[in-house]
C-alpha positions as a printed Julia matrix, in Angstrom:
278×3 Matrix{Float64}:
   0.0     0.0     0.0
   3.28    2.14    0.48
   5.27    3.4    -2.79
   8.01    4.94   -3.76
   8.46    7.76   -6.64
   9.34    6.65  -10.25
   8.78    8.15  -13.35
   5.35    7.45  -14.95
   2.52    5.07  -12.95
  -0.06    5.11  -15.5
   0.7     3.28  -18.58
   4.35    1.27  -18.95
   3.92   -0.47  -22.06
   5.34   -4.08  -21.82
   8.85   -5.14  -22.98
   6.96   -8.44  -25.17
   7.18   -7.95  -28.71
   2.82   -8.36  -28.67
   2.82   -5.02  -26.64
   0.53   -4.14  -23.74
  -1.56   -6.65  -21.94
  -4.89   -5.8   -22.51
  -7.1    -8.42  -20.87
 -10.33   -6.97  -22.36
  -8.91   -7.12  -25.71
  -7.99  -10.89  -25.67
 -11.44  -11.73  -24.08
 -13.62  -10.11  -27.04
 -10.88  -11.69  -29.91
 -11.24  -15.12  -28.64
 -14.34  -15.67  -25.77
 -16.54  -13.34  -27.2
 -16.88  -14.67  -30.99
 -16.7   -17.93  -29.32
 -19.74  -17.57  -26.98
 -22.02  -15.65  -29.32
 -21.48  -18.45  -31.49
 -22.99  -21.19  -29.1
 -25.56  -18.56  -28.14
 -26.76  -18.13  -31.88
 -26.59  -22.28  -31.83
 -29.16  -22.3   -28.6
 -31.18  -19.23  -29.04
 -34.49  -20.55  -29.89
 -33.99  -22.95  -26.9
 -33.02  -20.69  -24.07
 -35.51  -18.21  -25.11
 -38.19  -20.99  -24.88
 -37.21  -21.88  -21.33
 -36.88  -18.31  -20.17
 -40.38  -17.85  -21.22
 -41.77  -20.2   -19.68
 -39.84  -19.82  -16.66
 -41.25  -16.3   -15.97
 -44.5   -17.26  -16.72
 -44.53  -20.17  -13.99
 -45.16  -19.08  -10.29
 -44.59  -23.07   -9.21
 -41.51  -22.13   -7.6
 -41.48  -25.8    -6.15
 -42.82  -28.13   -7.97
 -41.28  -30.5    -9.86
 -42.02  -29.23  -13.17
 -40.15  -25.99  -12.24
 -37.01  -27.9   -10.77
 -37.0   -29.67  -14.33
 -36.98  -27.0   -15.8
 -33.82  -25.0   -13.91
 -31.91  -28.4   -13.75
 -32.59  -27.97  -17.89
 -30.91  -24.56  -17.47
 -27.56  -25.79  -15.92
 -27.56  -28.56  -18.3
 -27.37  -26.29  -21.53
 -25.31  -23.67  -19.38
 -22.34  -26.86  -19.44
 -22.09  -26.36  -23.54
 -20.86  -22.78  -23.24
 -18.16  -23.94  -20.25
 -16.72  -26.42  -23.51
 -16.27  -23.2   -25.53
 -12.8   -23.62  -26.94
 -10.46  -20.76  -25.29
  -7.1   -22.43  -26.56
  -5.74  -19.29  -28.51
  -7.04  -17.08  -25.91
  -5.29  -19.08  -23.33
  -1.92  -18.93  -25.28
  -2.22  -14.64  -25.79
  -2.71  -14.4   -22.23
   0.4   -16.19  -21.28
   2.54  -14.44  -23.75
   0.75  -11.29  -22.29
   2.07  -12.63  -18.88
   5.69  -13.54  -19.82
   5.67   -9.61  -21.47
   5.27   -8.62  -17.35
   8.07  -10.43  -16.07
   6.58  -13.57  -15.41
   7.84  -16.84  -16.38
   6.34  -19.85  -18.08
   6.7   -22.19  -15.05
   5.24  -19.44  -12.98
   2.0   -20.54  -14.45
   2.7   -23.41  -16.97
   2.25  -26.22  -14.65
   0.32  -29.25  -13.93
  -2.13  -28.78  -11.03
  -0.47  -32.27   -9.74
   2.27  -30.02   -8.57
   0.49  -29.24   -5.74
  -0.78  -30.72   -2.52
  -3.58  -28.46   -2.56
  -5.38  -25.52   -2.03
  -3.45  -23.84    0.52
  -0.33  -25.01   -1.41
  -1.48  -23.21   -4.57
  -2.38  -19.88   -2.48
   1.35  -20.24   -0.78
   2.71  -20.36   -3.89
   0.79  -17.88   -5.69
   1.46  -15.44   -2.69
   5.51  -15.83   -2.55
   5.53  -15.16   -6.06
   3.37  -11.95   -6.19
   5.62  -11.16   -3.44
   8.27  -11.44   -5.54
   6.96   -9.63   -8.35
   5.51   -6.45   -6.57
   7.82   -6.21   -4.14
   5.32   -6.68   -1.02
   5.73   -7.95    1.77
   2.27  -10.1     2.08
  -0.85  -10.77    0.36
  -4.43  -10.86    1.78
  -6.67  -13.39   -0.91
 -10.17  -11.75   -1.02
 -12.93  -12.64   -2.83
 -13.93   -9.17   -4.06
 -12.77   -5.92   -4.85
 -14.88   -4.3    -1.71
 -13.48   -7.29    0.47
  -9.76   -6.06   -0.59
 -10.67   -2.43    0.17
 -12.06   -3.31    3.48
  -8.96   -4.9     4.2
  -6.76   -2.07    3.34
  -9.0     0.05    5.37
  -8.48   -1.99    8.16
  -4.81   -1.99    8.05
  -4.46    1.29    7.5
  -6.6     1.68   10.66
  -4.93   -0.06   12.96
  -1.81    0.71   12.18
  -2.33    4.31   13.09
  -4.23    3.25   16.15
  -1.09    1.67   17.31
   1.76    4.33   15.64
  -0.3     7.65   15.87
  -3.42    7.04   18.33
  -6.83    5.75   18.24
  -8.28    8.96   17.05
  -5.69    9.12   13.84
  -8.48    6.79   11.77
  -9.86    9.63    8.78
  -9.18    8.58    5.32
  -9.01   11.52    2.7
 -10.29    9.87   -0.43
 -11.11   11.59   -3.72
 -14.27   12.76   -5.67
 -15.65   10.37   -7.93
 -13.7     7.78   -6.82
 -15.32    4.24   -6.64
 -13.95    2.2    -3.77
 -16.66   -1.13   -3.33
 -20.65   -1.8    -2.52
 -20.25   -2.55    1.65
 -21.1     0.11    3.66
 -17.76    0.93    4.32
 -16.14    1.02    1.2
 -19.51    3.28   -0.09
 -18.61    5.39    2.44
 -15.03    6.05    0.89
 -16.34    6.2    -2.1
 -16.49   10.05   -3.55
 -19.84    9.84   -5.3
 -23.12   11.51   -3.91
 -25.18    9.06   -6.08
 -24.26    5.92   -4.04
 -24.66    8.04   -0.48
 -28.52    7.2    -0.69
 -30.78    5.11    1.18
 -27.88    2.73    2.99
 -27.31    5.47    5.79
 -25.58    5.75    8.12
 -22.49    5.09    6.97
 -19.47    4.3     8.52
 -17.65    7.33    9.79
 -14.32    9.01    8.94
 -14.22    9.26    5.34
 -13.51   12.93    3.62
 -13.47   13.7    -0.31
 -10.99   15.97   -2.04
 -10.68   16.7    -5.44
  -8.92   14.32   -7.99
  -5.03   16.03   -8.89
  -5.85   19.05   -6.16
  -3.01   18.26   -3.47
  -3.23   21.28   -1.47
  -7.27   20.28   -0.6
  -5.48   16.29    0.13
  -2.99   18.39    2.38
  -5.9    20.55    4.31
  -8.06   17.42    5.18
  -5.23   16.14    6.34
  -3.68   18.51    8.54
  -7.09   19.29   10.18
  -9.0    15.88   10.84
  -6.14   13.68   11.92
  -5.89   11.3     9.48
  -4.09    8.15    8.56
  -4.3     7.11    5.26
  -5.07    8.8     1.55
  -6.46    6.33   -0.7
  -6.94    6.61   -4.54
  -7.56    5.03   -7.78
  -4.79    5.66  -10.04
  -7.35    5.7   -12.94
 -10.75    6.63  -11.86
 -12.64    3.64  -13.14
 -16.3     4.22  -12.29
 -15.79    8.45  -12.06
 -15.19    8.48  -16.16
 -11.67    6.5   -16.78
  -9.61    9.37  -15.84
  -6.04    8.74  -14.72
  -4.35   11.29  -11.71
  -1.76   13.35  -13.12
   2.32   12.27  -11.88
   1.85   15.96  -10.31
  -0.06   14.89   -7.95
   0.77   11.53   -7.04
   4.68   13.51   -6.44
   3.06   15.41   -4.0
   0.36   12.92   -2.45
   3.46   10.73   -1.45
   5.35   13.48   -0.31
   2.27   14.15    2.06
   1.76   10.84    3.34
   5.78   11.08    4.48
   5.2    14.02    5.93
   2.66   13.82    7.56
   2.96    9.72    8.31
   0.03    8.72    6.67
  -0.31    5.2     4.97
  -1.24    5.61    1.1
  -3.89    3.23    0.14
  -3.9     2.38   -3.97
  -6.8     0.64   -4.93
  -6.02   -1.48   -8.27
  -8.96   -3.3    -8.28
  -9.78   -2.0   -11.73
  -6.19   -1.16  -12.79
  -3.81   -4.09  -11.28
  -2.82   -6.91  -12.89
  -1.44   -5.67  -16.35
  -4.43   -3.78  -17.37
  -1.72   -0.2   -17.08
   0.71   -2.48  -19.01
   3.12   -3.08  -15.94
   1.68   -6.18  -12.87
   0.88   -3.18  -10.77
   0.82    0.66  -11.58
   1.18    1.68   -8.02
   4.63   -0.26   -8.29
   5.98    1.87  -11.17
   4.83    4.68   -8.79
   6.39    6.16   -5.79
């Protein structure tokens, strides 16, 4: 969640001579044409049994059961949808970051288990960001509630148990739990859920000195951002500002919060655009 300055965080084209991984991109070359072609193949079907379903109000009988039990069976022909090329642009996507092939190119029989995969997994995003640990959530809210916490009770034991205000940013998007609505900068998602969790307070995207006055005047440990405001428009914060957001949270002690949900993972071109940040 802490990082150091560098030259550009936004987009670092990969080294790999097929350019920037681009998840989206792969998906609608290879899934897409794929599943609207089994889709075309079932139409009539699926639309039959849809129809039918909504006009049924036996929510228990048999004849209803049949009839979702008839849904999973056809939903098994689009999990045989042939992904192989799809599969093999993703991994050279993946060896363009830095990874290599028996990073991910092995047989699951490698493994004891579960909790073997996840150990594995976690030493070698370890290794490739540069953190310390990883937390395995199941959602992008989960993750943020996470970091929240951390960031929480870090200060609680570093600056005091009244250092907990986050300064996030306007139209930032930050998860669907009450907390993570709560640091989210939006009016529009501030309705009907209320109260929210306390502590949260919204400056403008790329306008440091309102970061720096929240700061200084509600005791505050963390600032937490989006490097590229996903759900506020797709709008990346200038290097400007990140320069002097960091230089803040040093200042002033604060832990800085990146939330990649949207942005992590090669979709900036680089495994984690916070990394190729400060």
């Amino acid at each position: 969640m802490c990082c150091k300055k560098a030259e550009n965080p936004f987009f670092v084209e990969s080294t790999a001579p097929h350019g920037t991984f681009r998840f989206d991109q792969l998906k609608n070359e290879h899934f897409r044409p794929a599943f609207d072609r089994a889709m075309a193949e079932h139409k009539a079907e699926i639309e039959a049994i849809n129809k039918e379903l909504a006009e049924r109000t036996d929510y228990e009988s048999d004849e209803y059961m049949a009839l979702i039990e008839k849904v999973s069976t056809m939903s098994e022909k689009f999990y045989a949808i042939d992904l192989t090329h799809f599969e093999e642009d993703v991994e050279k996507a993946l060896l363009g970051l830095g990874f290599e092939r028996s990073d991910f190119n092995r047989p699951t029989s490698d493994f004891s288990g579960g909790w073997r995969m996840r150990i594995e997994l976690a030493k070698l995003l370890c290794e490739k960001s540069g953190m310390k640990k990883v937390f395995f959530a199941n959602s992008g809210a989960e993750a943020n509630e996470c970091a929240i916490k951390v960031a929480r009770k870090w200060a609680a034991e570093n600056k005091g148990a009244d250092c907990y205000k986050i300064v996030t940013l306007q139209n930032s998007f930050h998860g669907r739990t009450l907390a993570t609505l709560a640091a989210t900068g939006q009016d529009t998602f501030h309705t009907d859920f209320g109260p929210f969790t306390p502590g949260f307070y919204y400056a403008p995207a790329d306008d440091a000195k309102a970061v720096r006055k929240l700061a200084e005047e509600n005791g505050c440990c963390a600032v937490m951002m989006e490097l590229v405001q996903g759900e506020g428009g797709v709008i990346p914060l200038t290097q400007e500002f990140m320069d002097e957001i960091f230089k803040l949270a040093e200042e002033y002690n604060l832990v800085t919060v990146i939330d990649e949900v949207q942005t992590g993972n090669g979709r900036l071109g680089s495994l984690y655009g916070s990394r190729s940040s400060p």
